[in-house]
Structure formats: structure tokens, C-alpha cells
C-alpha positions as CSV (number, residue, x, y, z in Angstrom):
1,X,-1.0,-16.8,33.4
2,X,-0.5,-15.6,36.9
3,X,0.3,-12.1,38.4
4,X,2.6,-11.7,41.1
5,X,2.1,-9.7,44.1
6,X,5.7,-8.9,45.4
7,X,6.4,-7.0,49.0
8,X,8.3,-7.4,52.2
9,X,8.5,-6.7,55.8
10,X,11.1,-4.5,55.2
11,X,9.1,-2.2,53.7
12,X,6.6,-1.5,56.2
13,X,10.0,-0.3,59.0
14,X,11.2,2.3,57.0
15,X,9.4,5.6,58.5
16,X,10.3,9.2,58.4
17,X,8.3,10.3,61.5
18,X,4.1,10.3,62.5
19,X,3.6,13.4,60.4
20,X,4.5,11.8,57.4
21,X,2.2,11.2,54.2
22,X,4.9,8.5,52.7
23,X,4.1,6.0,55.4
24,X,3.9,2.1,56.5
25,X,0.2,2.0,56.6
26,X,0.7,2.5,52.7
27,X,1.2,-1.2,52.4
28,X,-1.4,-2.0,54.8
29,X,-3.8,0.0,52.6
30,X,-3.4,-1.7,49.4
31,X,-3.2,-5.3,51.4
32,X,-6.3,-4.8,53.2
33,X,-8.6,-3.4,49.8
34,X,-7.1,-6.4,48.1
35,X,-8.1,-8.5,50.6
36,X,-11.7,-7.6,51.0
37,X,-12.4,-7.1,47.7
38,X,-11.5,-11.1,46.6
39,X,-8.3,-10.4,44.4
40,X,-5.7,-11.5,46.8
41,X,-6.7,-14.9,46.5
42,X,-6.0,-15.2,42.7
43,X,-2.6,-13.5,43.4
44,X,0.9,-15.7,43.9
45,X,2.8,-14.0,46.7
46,X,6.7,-13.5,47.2
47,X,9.2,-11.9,49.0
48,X,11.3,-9.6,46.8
49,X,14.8,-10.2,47.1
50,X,17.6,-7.6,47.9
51,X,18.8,-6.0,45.2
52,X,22.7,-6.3,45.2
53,X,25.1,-3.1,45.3
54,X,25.9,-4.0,41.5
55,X,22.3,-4.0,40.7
56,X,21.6,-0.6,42.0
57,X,25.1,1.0,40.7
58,X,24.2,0.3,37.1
59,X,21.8,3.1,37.6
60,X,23.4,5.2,40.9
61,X,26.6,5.9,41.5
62,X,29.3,4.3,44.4
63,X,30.2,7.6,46.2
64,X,26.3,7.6,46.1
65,X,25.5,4.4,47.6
66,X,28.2,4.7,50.2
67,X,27.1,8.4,51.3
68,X,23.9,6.7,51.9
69,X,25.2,3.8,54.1
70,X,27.4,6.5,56.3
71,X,24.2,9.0,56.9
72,X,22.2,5.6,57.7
73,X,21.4,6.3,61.3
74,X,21.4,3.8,64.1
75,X,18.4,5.6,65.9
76,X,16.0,8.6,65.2
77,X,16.2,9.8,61.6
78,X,18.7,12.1,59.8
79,X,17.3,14.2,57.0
80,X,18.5,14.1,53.6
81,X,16.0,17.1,52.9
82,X,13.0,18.3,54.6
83,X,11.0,15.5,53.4
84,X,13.2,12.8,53.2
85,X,14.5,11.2,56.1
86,X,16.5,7.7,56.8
87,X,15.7,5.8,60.0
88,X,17.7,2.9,61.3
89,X,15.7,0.2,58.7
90,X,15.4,2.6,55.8
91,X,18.5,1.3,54.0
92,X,17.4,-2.4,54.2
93,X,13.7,-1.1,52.9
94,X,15.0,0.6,49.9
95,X,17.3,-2.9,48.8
96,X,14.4,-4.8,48.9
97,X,12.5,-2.2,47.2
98,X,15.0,-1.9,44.3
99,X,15.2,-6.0,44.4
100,X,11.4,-6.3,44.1
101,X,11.3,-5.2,40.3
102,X,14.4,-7.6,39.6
103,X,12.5,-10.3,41.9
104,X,9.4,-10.0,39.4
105,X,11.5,-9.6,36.1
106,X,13.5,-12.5,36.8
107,X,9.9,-14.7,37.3
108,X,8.2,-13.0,34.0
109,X,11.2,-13.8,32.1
110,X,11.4,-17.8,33.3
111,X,7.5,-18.1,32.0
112,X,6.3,-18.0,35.8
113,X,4.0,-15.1,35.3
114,X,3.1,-12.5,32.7
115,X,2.2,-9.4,35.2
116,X,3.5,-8.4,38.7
117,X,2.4,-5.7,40.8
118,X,5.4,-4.6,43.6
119,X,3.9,-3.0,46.7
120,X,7.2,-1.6,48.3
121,X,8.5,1.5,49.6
122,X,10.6,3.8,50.0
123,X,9.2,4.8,45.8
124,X,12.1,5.6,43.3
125,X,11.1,7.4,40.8
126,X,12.8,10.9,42.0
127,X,16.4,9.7,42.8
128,X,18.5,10.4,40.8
129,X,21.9,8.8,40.3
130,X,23.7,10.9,43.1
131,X,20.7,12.1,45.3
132,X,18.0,10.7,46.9
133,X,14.7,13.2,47.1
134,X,11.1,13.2,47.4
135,X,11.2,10.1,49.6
136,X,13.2,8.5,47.2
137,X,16.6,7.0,47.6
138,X,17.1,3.8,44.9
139,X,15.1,4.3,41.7
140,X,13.8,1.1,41.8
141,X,12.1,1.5,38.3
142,X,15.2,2.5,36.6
143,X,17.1,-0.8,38.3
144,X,14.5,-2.9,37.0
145,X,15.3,-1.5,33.8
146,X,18.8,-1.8,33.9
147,X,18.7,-5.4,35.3
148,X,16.8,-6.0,31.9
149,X,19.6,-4.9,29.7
150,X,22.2,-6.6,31.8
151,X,20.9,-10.0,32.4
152,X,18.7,-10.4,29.7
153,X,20.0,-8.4,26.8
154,X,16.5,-7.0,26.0
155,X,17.2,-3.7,23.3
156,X,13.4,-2.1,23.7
157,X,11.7,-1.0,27.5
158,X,9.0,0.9,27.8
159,X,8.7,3.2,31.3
160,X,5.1,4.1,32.0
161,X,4.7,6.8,35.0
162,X,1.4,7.8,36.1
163,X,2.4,9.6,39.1
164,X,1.1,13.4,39.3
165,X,4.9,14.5,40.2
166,X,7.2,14.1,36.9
167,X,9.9,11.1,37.5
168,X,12.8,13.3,36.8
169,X,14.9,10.3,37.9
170,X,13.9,8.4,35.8
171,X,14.5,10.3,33.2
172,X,17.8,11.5,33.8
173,X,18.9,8.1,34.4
174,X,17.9,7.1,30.7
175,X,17.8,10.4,28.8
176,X,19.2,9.7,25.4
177,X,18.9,6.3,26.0
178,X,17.3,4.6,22.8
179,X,16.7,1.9,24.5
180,X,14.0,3.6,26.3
181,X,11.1,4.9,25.9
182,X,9.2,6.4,29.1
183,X,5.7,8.0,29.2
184,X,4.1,10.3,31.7
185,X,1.3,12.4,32.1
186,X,2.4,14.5,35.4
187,X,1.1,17.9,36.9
188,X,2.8,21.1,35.9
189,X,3.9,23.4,37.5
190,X,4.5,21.3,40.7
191,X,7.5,19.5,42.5
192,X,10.1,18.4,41.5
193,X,10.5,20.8,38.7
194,X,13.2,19.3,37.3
195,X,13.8,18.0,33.8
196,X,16.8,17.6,31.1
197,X,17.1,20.5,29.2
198,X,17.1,17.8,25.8
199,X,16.1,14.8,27.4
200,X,15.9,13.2,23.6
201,X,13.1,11.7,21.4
202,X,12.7,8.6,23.8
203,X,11.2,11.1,26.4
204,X,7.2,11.6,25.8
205,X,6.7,13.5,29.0
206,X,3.7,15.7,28.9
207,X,2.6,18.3,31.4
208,X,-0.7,18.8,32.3
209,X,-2.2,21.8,34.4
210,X,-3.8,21.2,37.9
211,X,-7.7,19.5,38.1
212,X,-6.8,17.5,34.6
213,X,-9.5,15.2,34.4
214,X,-10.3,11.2,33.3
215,X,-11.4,12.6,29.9
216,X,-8.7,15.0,29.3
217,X,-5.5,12.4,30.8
218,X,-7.6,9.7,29.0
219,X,-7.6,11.8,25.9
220,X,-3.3,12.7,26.1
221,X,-2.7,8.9,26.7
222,X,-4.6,8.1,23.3
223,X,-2.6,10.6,21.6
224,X,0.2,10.6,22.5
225,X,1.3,7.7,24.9
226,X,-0.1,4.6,22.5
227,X,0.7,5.6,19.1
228,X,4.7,6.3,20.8
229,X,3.7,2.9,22.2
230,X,3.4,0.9,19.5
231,X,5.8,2.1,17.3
232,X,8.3,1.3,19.9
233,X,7.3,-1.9,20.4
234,X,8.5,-2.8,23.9
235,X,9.9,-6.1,24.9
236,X,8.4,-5.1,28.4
237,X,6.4,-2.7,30.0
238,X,7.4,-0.8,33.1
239,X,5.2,1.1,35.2
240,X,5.4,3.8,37.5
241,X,2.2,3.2,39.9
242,X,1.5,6.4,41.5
243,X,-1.8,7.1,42.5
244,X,-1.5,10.3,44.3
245,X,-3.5,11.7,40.5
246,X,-6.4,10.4,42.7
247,X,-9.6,13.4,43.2
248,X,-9.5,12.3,47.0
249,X,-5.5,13.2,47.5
250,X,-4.0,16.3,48.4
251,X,-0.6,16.2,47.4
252,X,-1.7,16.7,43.7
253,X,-4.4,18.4,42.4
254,X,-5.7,15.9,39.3
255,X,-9.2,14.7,39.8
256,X,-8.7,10.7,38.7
257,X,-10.8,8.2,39.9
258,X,-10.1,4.5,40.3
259,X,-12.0,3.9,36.8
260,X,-9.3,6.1,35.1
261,X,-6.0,3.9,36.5
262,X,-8.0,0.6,35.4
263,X,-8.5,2.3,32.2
264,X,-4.9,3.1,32.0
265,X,-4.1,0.2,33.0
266,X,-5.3,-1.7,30.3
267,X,-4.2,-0.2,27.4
268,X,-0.8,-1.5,28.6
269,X,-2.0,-4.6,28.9
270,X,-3.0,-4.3,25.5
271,X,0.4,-2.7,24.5
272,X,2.3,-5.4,26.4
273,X,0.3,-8.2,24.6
274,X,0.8,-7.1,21.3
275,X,4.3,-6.6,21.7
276,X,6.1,-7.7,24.9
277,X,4.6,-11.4,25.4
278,X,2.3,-9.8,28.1
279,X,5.3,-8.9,30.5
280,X,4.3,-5.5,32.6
281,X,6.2,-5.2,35.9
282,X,4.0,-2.6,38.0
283,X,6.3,-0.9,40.8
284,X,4.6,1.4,43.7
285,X,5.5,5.2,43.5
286,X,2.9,7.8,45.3
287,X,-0.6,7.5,46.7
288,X,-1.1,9.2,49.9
289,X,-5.3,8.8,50.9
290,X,-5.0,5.4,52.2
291,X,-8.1,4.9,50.9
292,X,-7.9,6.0,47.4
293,X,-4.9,4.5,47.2
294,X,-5.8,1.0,48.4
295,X,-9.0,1.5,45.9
296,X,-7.0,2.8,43.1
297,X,-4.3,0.3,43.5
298,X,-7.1,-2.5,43.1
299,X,-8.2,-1.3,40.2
300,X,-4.9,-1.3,38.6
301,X,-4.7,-5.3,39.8
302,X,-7.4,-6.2,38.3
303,X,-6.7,-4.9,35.1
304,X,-3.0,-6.4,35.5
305,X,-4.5,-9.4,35.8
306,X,-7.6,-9.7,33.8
307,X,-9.7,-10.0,36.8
């Protein structure tokens, strides 16, 4: 069964200035390492589609959206923080990065695929449903999740977020939620620093202390990740894809290697085959050495699709 490799030009024109780590040459990154390493060739290619404004309000709200399109600037940038900025094509970047999950779910669930890996930016998984934040402004994850409900009437998603920041978005989007159950290993203390005060039992969020290791993330994802796994059994599998956990990047402190992520990787796989007819819908988040990151997202490919 195929796995889908979903982006779009978009994407790559949303910038928030030369000094920035969350930049186009992101995309170019992972395209080039999949390239010379052979994988791209046993990938299907497509254009994710623009989420629609009802897509993205089932997680965000409309004053939100709207605030959004006013501060959208026709030249230069304006700054929603210190590190988040709009330009004139961020707004058309973030729909199709919010539309990329739905673009991938809507193929999985028609038989067309079993995987799908979504290389887009702006990442989502620190909006939250009336601010956008660390580079975030649609959390495209939680969409995807939404869209899932709505369209397809699935009961039982799973969120998996390896990112070294905690996706406090995500989980304030769905805390409570028993329809979800999200995972993550993330770096503590560090940015954002935000979390529900009783997020409820779907939330196995563990914090970790910097330089955490293969052997000891390796060790909290057998655990504590798997066995929450499996005894939700998941009609889908969501991930989180942020590689910035990587030994070579500086805006975390972890020490993975690429090994680790393919490791990860596949216990999904495994997770999502048991329970979920294979489905695992892999969506971009961090990853700032372009070369780990290109490296580290190949790994996580080939594991997505049993190369």
C-alpha cells in the first residue's frame, strides 16, 4: 500500500525574516535527503488542498480566524510575538498547511494509501484556539483530527507528538476529549510552558529533563506511550513530526539521533496495524538543522512506509 508525500508551494513563501530558524529551506531539506537517498521515488506526490474556514473553526475560533486575516500584511511582516511573524503569503501557507492532513485523511480513508507524511509549514501544534504562537497559527494536527470526527464519524484518534516543545495546543484543543488520546515525550522545563491544569486521563504527556537520550525516550515510549496505545485502540494514528529532539539542533537540548525517530516510528506502525487498518497521517512540526532534519525526516519515511 502506498504512502503519500503531501506539500505545496505555498509553504515554501511563508517567511518571517533571514534570521529565522522556522524557514523555507525546511521543505527544501527534507525534499533534497529524500531525494538522494532513493525514497522519493516510491512516494505518490500531491498537492494538499486548502483547508476551508469551517475546517479550521471546528478547532479555532471565528473572531480568531478573522483577527488573523486583518493583521495579514500586504508587505513586510507584522509580529504576532517576537517569534512569530505573518508576511503577505503566510495566511495562504498556513490553509494549505491545515488542508494537508485533511488532503491525506480523505485518501487513507478511500483505500488510496495507508501512510502519509505532510511536509508543510507554518507547524501547528502550539496554536491554540484563539492565538497563534511559536510559529504557529492553524493547528493543523488538531484540524485533521477534527475533520475525522466530522466527516467520518471515527470515535477513537490517537495524537502522537515527538516534538522536544510540549504541543500545548493540541492539548487544550482536546483536553477532556475521550475521543483522544495524545502522547508526547517533550523537554521540561522549556517553552511553551503551558499546559491544562487537569487536562484529563486522555493526556499521557510526559516531561523529560534536558540531554534525555535514545535509551531513556526509547524506554518512556515502551512504558508508557504503547501500553496507553493499545488499550485505546485507535482508529488512526496522528503524529506530530518534530525533529528538533535531534543531538545536532539547538533549539532543544535532547540528544536523538535519526535511528531513534525510525525506531519511534515504527512502533506506530505497529500500533496502527494492529488497530487502525494501518492509517498514520504524519504532519511536520519542528526541526531546525537542515540537515538533521532532512536526515531525521527520512528515517521517519522509511519506517512510514516499510522501506
Amino acid at each position: 500500500m502506498e504512502t503519500l508525500y503531501i506539500t505545496h508551494q505555498a509553504c515554501s513563501l511563508h517567511e518571517m525574516g533571514d534570521w529565522h530558524p522556522e524557514c523555507p529551506e525546511r521543505l527544501d531539506a527534507i525534499g533534497d535527503q529524500l531525494l538522494s537517498s532513493g525514497i522519493m521515488d516510491f512516494l505518490v506526490q500531491r498537492q494538499a488542498r486548502e483547508a476551508l474556514p469551517e475546517d479550521v473553526q471546528r478547532v479555532h475560533s471565528a473572531a480568531y480566524v478573522d483577527e488573523l486575516r486583518g493583521h495579514a500584511p500586504q508587505q513586510g511582516y507584522f509580529p504576532i510575538d517576537s517569534d512569530t511573524l505573518m508576511n503577505s503569503a503566510t495566511l495562504d501557507a498556513a490553509w494549505r498547511a491545515a488542508g494537508a492532513g485533511l488532503t491525506a485523511l480523505d485518501a487513507l480513508m478511500a483505500g488510496e494509501a495507508r501512510t502519509a507524511f505532510c511536509a508543510v509549514r507554518p507547524p501547528g501544534h502550539h496554536a491554540r484556539p484563539s492565538l497563534a504562537m511559536g510559529f504557529c497559527f492553524f493547528n493543523n494536527i488538531a484540524v485533521t483530527a477534527a475533520y475525522a470526527f466530522e466527516r467520518y464519524g471515527l470515535s477513537r484518534v490517537a495524537i502522537v507528538d515527538f516534538d522536544v516543545h510540549h504541543g500545548n495546543g493540541t492539548e487544550e484543543a482536546f483536553a477532556h476529549d475521550e475521543r483522544i488520546l495524545m502522547c508526547s515525550v517533550y523537554q521540561h522545563p522549556f517553552f511553551p510552558d503551558l499546559h491544562a491544569p487537569d487536562p484529563g486521563p486522555g493526556m499521557v504527556n510526559i516531561p523529560m529533563a534536558a540531554y534525555t537520550d535514545g535509551q531513556a525516550y526509547r524506554q518512556v515510549v515502551a512504558e508508557h506511550w504503547l501500553p496507553a496505545l493499545r488499550a485505546f485502540r485507535p482508529e488512526l494514528v496522528l503524529v506530530s513530526a518534530g525533529f528538533d529532539g535531534h543531538r545536532e539542533d539547538d533549539m532543544g537540548q535532547f540528544k536523538l539521533v535519526e535511528s531513534d525517530y525510525q525506531w519511534i516510528t515504527q512502533q506506530l506502525v505497529d500500533i496502527a496495524n494492529e488497530h487502525a487498518g494501518g492509517r498514520i497521517i504524519s504532519l511536520l512540526e519542528g526541526g531546525y538543522n537542515l540537515s538533521a532534519l532532512g536526515r531525521s525526516a527520512v528515517a521517519h519515511i522509511r519506517a512510514l512506509s516499510g522501506l
